[in-house]
DRENDO-1510 file (C-alpha; in Angstrom, 1 decimal, always signed):
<recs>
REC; n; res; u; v; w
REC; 1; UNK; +51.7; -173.9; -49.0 .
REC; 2; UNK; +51.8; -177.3; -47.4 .
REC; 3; UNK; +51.9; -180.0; -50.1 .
REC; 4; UNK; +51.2; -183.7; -49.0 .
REC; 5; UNK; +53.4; -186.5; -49.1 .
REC; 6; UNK; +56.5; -184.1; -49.9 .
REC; 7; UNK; +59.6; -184.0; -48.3 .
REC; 8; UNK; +60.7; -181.5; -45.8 .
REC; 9; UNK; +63.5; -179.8; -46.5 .
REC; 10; UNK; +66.4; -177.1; -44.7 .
REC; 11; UNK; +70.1; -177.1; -46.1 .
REC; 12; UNK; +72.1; -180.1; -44.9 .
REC; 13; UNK; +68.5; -181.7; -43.2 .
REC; 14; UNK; +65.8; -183.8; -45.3 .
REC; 15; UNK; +63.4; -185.2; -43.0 .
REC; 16; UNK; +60.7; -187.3; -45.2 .
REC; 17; UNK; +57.3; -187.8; -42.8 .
REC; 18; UNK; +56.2; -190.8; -42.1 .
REC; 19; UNK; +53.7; -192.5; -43.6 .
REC; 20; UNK; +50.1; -192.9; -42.0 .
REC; 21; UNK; +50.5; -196.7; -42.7 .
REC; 22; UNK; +53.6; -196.8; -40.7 .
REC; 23; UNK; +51.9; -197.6; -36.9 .
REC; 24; UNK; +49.5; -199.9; -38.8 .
REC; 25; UNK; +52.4; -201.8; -39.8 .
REC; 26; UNK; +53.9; -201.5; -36.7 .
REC; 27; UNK; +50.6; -202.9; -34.6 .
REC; 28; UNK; +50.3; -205.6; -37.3 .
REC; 29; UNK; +54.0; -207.0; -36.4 .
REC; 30; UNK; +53.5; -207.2; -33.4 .
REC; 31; UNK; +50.1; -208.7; -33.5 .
REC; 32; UNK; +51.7; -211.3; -36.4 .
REC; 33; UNK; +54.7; -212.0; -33.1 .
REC; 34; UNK; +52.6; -212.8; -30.9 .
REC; 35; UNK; +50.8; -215.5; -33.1 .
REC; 36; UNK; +53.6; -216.8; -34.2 .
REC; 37; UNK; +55.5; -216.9; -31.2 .
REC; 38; UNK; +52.8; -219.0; -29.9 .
REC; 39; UNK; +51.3; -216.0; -27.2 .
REC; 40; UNK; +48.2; -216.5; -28.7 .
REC; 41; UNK; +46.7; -219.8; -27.3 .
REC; 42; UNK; +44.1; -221.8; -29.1 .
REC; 43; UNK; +40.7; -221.2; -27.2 .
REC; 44; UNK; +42.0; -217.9; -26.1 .
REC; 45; UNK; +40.2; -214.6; -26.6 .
REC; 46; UNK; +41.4; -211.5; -27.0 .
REC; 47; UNK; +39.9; -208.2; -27.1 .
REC; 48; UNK; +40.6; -205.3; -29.3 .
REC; 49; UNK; +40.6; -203.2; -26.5 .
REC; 50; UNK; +43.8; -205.4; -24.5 .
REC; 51; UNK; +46.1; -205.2; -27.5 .
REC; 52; UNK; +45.6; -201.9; -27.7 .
REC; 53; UNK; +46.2; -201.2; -24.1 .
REC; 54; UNK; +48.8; -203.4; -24.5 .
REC; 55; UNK; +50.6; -201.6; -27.1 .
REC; 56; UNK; +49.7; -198.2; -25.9 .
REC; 57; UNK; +47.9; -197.2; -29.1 .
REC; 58; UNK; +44.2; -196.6; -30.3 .
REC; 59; UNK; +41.9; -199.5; -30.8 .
REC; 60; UNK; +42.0; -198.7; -34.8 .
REC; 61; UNK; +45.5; -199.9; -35.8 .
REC; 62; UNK; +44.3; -203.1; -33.8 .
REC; 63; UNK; +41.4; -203.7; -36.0 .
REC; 64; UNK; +43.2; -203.1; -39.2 .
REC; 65; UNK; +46.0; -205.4; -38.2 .
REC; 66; UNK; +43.0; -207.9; -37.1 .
REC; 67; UNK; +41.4; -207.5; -40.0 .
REC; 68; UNK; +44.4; -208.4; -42.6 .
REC; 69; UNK; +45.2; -211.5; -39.9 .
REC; 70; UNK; +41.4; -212.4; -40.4 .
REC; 71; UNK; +41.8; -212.3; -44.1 .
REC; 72; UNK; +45.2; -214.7; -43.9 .
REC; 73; UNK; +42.8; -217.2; -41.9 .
REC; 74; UNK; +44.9; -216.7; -38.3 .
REC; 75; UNK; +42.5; -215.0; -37.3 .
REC; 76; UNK; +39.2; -215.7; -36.7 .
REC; 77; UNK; +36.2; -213.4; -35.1 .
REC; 78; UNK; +34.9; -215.2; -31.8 .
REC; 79; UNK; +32.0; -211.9; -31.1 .
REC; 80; UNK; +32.2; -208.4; -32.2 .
REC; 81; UNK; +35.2; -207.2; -29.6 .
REC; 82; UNK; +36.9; -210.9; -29.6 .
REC; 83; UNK; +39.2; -212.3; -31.9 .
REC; 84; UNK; +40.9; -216.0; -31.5 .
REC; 85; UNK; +42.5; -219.0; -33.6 .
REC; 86; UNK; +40.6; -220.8; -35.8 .
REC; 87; UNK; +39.6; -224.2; -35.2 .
REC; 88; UNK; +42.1; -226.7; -37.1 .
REC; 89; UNK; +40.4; -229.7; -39.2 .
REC; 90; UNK; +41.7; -232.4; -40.3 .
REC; 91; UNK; +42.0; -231.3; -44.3 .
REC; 92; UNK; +43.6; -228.3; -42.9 .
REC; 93; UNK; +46.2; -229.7; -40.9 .
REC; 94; UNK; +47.3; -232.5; -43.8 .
REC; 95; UNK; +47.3; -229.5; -46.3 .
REC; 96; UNK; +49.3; -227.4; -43.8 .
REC; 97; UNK; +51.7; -230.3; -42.9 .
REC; 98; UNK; +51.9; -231.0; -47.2 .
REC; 99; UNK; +53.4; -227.4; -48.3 .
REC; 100; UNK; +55.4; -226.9; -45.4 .
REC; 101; UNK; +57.1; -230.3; -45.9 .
REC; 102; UNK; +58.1; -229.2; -49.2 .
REC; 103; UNK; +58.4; -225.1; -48.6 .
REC; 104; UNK; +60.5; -225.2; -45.4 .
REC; 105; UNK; +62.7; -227.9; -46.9 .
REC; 106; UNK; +63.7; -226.0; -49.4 .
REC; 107; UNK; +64.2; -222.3; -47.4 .
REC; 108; UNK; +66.7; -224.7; -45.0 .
REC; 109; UNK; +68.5; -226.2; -48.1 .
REC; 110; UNK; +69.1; -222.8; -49.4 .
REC; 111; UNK; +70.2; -221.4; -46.3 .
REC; 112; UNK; +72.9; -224.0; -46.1 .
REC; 113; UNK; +74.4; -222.6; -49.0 .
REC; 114; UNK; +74.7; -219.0; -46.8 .
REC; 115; UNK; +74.8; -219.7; -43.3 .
REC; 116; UNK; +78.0; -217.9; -42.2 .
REC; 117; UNK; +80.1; -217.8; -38.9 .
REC; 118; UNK; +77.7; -215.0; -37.2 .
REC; 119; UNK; +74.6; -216.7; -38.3 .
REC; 120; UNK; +75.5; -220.0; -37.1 .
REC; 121; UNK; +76.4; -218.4; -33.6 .
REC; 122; UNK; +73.4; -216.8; -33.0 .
REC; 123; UNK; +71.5; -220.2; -34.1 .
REC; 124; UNK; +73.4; -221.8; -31.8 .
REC; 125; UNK; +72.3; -219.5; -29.0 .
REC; 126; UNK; +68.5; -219.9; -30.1 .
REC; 127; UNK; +69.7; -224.0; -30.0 .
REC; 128; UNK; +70.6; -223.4; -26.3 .
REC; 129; UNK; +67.5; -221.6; -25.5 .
REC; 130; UNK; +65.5; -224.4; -27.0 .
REC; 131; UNK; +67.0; -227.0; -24.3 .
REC; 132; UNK; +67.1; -224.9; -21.5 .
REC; 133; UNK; +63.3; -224.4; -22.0 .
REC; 134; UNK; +62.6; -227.5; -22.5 .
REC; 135; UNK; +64.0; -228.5; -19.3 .
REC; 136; UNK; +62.4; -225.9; -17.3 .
REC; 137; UNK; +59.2; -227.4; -18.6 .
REC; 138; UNK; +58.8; -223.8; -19.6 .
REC; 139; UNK; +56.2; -224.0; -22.8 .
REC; 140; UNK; +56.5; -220.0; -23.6 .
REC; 141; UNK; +60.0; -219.5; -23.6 .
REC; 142; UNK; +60.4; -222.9; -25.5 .
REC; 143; UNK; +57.9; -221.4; -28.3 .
REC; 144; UNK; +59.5; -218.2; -28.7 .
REC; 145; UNK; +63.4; -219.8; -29.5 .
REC; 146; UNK; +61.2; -222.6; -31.6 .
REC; 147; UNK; +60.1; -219.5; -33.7 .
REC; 148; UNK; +63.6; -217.9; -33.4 .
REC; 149; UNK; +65.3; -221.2; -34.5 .
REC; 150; UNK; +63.5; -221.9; -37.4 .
REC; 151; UNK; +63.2; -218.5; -38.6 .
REC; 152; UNK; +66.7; -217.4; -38.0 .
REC; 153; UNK; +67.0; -220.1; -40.6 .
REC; 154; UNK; +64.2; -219.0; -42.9 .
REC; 155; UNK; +65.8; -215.8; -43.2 .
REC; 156; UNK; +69.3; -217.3; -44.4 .
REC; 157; UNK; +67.7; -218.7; -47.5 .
REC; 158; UNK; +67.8; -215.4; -48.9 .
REC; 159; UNK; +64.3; -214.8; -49.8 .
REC; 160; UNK; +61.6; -212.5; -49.4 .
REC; 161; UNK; +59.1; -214.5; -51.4 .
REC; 162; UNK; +59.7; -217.6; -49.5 .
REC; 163; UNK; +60.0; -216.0; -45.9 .
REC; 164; UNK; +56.6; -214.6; -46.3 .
REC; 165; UNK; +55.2; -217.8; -47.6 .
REC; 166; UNK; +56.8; -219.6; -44.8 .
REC; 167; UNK; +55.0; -216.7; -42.2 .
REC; 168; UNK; +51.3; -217.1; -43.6 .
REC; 169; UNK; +51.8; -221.0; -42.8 .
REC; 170; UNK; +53.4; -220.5; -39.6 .
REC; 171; UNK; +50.3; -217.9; -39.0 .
REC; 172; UNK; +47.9; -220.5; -39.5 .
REC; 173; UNK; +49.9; -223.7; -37.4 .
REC; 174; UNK; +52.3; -222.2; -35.1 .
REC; 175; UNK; +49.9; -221.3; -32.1 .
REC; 176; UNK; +48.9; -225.1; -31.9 .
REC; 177; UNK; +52.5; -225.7; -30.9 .
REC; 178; UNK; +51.4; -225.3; -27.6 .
REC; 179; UNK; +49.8; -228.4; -27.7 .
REC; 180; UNK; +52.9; -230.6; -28.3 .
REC; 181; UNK; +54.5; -230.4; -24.9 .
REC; 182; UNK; +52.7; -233.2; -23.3 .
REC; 183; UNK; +53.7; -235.4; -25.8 .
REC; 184; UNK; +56.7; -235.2; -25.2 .
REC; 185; UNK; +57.3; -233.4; -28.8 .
REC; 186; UNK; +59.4; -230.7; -27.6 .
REC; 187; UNK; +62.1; -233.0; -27.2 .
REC; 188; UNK; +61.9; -235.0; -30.1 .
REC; 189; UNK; +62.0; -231.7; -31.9 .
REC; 190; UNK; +64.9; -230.7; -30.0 .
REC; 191; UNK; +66.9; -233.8; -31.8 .
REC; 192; UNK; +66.0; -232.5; -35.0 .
REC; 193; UNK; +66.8; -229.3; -34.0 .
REC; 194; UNK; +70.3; -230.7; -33.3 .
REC; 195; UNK; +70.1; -232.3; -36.8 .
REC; 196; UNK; +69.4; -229.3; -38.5 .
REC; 197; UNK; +72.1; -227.0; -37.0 .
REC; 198; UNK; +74.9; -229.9; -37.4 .
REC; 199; UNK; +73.7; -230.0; -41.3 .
REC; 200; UNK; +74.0; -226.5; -41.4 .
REC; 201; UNK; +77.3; -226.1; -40.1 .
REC; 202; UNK; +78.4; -228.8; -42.5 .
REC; 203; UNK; +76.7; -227.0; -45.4 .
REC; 204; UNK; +74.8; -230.2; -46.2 .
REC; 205; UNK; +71.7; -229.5; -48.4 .
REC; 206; UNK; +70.4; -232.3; -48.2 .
REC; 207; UNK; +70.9; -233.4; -44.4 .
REC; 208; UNK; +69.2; -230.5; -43.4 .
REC; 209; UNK; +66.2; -230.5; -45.6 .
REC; 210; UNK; +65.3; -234.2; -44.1 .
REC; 211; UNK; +66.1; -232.7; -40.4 .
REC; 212; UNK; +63.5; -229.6; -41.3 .
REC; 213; UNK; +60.8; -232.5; -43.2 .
REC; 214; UNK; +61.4; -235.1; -39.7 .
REC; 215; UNK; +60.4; -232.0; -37.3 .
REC; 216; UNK; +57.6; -231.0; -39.2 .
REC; 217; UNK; +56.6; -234.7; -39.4 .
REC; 218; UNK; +56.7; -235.3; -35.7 .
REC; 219; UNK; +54.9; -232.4; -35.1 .
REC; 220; UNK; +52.0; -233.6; -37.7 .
REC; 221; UNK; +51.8; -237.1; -36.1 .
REC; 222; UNK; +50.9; -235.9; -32.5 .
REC; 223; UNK; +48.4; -233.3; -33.6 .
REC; 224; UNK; +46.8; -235.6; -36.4 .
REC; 225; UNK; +46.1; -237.8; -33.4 .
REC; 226; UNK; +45.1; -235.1; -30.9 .
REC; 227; UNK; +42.0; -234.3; -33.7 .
REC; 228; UNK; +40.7; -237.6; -33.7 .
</recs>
């Protein structure tokens, strides 16, 4: 008799099966990546159908991932078989810029207080990513160590609660990084970046949290003016 949910079992093996929610999940990461990474461009459409191709799976883990991304307004529905970022408003982008001042500050201050030998290393790899993209004029690759940076950094705080805060804003901002580079933002960030990693390796609370608040800042300033 098969019983749902249980455990299967042989002496010496226990093999529990997976969960139906488990590609869901999996689709929805990936999906979450991409917009957070900065794949997903603002004024982009993209189909259920190509992510799905993309990630070799049926179109209904798609939807459902879609649909929860939807729901955490970083997604929005362009036509029934499109999807794209919403449109950022003015009030949006102040309230945006207004929590993450104050969240992010905090998740870097913490972080200071845990940041060990390992962790700095690989932040200074994601640091060296950061300028060599920049230089290359390369927008993508300087996105994806943006997200690594600042993230690798997140995660040292220690936090669930706060990470996944930090994600839904990150969600709803992070594609409209791609807009910054002609500015001349990416570099300006860059010094912060600096900032932040020399606080951090100093285990200065306080230094860091203005580094994290002067990035965030300067990214605010150029796309407050872009929506004018």
């Amino acid at each position: 008799m098969h019983m749902a949910g249980a455990a299967f079992r042989r002496p010496g093996v226990e093999i529990t099966p997976l969960s139906r929610d488990t590609l869901q999940e999996r689709v929805y990461r990936h999906v979450t990546e991409l917009i957070l990474d900065g794949s997903i461009v603002p004024g982009e459409m993209v189909t259920v159908q190509s992510l799905a191709d993309a990630f070799g799976v049926s179109p209904m883990p798609v939807r459902e991932a879609l649909r929860r991304l939807t729901a955490a307004n970083a997604l929005m529905v362009v036509s029934g078989r499109s999807i794209g970022i919403p449109a950022l408003s003015r009030a949006r982008l102040i309230d945006l810029r207004n929590v993450r001042f104050e969240i992010e500050a905090i998740a870097a201050a913490w972080a200071a207080e845990r940041m060990d030998d390992k962790s700095m290393a690989q932040l200074g790899q994601h640091l060296d990513a950061l300028q060599q993209a920049n230089a290359a004029g390369d927008v993508k690759s300087y996105l994806r160590a943006n997200y690594a940076f600042h993230f690798s950094i997140y995660r040292a705080a220690g936090s669930e609660n706060i990470l996944n805060i930090i994600e839904n804003l990150w969600l709803q901002i992070s594609p409209y990084f791609n807009m910054l580079h002609d500015s001349g933002n990416y570099s300006t960030a860059n010094e912060h970046h600096q900032e932040m990693f020399a606080a951090l390796r100093n285990r200065d609370a306080e230094a860091v949290r203005a580094a994290v608040r002067a990035d965030i800042d300067a990214a605010f300033m150029v796309l407050i003016d872009l929506l004018k």
